[in-house]
C-alpha positions in Angstrom: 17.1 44.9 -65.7 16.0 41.1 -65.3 14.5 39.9 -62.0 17.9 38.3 -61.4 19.3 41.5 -60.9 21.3 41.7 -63.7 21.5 44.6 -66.6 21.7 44.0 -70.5 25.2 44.7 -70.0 26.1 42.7 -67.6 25.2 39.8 -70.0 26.9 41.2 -72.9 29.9 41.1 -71.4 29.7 37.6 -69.8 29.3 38.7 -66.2 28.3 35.5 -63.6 24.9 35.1 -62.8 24.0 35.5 -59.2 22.6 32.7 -57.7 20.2 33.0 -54.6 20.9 31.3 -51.9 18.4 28.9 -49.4 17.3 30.6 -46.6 19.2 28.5 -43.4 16.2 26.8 -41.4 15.8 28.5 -38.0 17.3 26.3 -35.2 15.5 25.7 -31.8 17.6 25.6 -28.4 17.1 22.0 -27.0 14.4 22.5 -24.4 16.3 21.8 -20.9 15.6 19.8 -18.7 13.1 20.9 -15.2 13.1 19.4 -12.0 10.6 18.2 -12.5 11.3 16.9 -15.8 14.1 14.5 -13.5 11.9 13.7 -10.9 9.2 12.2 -13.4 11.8 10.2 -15.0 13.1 8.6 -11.8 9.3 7.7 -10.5 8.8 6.3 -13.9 11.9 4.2 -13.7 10.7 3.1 -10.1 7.5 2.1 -11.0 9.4 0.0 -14.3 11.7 -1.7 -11.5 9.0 -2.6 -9.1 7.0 -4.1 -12.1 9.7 -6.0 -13.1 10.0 -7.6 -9.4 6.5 -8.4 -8.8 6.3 -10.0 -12.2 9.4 -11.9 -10.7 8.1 -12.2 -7.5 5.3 -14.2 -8.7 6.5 -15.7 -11.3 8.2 -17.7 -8.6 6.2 -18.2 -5.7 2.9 -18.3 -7.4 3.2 -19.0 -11.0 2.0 -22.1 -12.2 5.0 -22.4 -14.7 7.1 -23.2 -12.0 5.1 -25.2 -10.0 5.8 -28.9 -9.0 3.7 -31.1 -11.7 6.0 -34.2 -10.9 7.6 -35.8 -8.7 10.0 -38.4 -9.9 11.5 -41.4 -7.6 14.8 -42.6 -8.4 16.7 -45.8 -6.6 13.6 -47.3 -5.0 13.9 -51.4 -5.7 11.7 -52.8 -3.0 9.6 -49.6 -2.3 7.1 -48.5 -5.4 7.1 -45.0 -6.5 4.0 -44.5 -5.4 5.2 -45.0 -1.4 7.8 -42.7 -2.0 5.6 -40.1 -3.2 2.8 -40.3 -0.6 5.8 -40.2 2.2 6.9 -37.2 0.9 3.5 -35.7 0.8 4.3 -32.7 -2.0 1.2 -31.8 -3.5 0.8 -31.1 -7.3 0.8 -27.4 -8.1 3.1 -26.5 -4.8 5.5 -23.6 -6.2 8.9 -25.1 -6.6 10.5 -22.5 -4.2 7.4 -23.2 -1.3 8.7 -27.0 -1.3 10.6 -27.5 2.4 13.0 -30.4 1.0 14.0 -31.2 4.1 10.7 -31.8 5.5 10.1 -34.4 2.7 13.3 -36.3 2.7 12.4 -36.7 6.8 9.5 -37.9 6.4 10.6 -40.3 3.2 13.5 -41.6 5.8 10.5 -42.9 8.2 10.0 -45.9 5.7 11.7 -48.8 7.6 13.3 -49.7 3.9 15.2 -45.9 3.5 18.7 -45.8 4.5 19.2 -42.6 3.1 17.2 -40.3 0.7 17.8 -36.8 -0.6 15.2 -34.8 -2.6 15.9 -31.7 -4.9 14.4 -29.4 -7.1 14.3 -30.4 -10.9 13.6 -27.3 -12.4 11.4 -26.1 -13.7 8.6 -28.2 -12.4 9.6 -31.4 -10.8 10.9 -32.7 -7.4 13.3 -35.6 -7.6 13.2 -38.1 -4.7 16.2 -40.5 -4.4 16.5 -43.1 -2.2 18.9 -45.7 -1.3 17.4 -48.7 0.1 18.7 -51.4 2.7 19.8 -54.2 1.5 18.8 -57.2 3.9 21.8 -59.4 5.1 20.3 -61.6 7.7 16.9 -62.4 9.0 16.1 -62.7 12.7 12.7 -64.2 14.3 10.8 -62.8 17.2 8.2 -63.8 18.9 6.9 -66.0 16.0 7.8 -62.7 13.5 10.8 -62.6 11.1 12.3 -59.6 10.0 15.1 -58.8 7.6 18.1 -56.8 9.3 20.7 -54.4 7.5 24.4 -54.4 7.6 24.1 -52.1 10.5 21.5 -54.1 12.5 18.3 -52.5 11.7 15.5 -54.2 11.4 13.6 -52.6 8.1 11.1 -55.7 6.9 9.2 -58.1 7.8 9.0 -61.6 5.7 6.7 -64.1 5.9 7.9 -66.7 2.9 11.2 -67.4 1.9 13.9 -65.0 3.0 15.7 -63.2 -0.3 18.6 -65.1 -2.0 21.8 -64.4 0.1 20.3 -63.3 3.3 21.3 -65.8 6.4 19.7 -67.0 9.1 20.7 -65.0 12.0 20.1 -66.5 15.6 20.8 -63.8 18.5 18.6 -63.1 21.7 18.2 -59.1 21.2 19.0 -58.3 17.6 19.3 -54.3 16.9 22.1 -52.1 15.8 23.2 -51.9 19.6 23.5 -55.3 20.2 27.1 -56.7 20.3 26.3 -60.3 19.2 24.2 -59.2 16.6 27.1 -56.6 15.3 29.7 -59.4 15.1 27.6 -61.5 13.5 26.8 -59.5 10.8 30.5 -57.9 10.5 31.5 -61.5 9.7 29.2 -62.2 6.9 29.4 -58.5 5.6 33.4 -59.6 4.9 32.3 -62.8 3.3 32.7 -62.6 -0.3 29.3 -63.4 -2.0 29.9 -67.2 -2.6 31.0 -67.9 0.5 28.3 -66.4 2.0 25.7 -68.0 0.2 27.1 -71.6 1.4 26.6 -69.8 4.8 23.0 -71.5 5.9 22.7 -69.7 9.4 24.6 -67.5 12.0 24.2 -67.6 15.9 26.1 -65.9 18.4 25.2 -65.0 22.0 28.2 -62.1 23.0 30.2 -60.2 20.6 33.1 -62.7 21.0 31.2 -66.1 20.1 30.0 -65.6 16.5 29.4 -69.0 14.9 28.3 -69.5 11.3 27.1 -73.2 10.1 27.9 -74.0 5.9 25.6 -75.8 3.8 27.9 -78.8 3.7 27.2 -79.0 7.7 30.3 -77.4 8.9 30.6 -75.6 12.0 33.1 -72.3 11.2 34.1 -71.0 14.7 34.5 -67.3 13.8 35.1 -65.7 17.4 34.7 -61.5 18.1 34.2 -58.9 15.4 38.0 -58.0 15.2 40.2 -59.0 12.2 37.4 -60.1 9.9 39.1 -59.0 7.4 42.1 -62.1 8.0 39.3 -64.2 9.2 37.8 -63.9 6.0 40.9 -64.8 4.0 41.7 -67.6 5.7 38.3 -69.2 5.6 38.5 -68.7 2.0 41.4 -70.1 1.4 41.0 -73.3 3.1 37.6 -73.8 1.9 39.5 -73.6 -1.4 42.4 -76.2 -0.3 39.1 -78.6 0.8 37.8 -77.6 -2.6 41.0 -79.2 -4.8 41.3 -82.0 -2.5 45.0 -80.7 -0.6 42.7 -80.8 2.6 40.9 -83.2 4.0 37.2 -81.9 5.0 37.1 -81.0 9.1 33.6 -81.0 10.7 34.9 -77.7 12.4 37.2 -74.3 11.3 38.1 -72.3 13.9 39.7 -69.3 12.5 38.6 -66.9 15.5 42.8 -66.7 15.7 43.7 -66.1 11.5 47.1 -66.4 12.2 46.7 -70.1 13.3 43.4 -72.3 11.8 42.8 -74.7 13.4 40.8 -77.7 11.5 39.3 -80.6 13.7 
């Protein structure tokens, strides 16, 4: 007999050969898991999850990558970047999220020239400061001092040459936002379209109801309280533009304080 297991017989006559089979690999049971298998898991997660928000935590509030490195100034005209900046008082380095916004902009609204400013965060590391300036429309003396005053009265700047192209001549005794004669004095030239108001050479009034501007050419236009500037403006325009083509003769005084019904003299 062979070592296969089979007899000279069994070869003569054509019988199959056995074939041993592999032996199947032994199997081990998945190892369940323990308590405390669980519990080590969850602390390790814990520990992965505060990592991750103290890495946060600081990358934020401490990190120098987001950390103000500059602060931009948009809108200024009159004001140089460099005012803005100090009035804002941000320091270099300050985390973006540490910067009280509000707190600058306040103290960026203490320049006399800021009507308004906002500041925001330009992420990742900048501050943008933007301003909006006032833009002069008269100029009023005091006590041997000239000062340029804003649509709404304020008085933002002081001159000391020539007043900025455009900006009138404004004679009142208390000029300031509260003040009626200087409120209707500056409502009429604010409805002025721009060429008629640079022919306008000064502006006096001494209520609210007695506004009087003077034009280049000498005359006197008697513009009265600050209501219906609007038609008082249209009217002066458009005989200013009938004296212009020669269908009126010139008058040494307009009195359109009544729009309805000019009077020329």
């Amino acid at each position: 007999m062979s070592r296969s297991g089979r007899t000279t017989a069994d070869r003569e006559r054509g019988a199959p050969e056995e074939v041993a089979r592999p032996a199947r690999p032994v199997r081990r049971r998945p190892r369940r898991d323990t308590p405390a298998d669980r519990r080590r898991r969850r602390i390790v997660r814990a520990a992965v999850a505060v990592a991750v928000v103290a890495l946060a935590w600081w990358a934020v509030w401490a990190s120098p990558l987001l950390a103000v490195h500059q602060v931009r100034v948009d809108g200024a005209t009159t004001l140089t970047a460099e005012q803005v900046r100090t009035a804002a008082g941000i320091p270099d380095g300050t985390p973006l999220l540490r910067v009280d916004t509000d707190a600058a902009a306040a103290r960026v609204a203490r320049l006399p020239q800021v009507a308004d400013v906002s500041v925001t965060r330009g992420w990742p590391r900048s501050v943008v400061v933007t301003v909006a300036e006032r833009r002069p429309v008269a100029v009023v003396e005091q006590a041997g001092t000239r000062s340029l005053v804003d649509a709404s009265g304020v008085l933002f700047d002081t001159v000391t040459g020539a007043a900025p192209d455009g900006v009138v001549p404004l004679d009142v005794a208390s000029p300031g936002p509260d003040d009626p004669a200087t409120r209707s004095a500056l409502g009429a030239l604010v409805s002025l379209p721009g060429d008629v108001r640079g022919e306008v050479t000064g502006a006096r009034a001494t209520t609210g109801e007695d506004v009087m501007l003077t034009l280049a050419d000498g005359t006197t236009v008697v513009w009265g309280g600050a209501d219906g500037a609007d038609d008082k403006s249209a009217a002066l325009v458009a005989l200013l533009a009938r004296v212009a083509s020669g269908d009126l003769d010139p008058a040494a005084t307009i009195d359109v304080s009544a729009p309805g019904a000019v009077v020329l003299r």
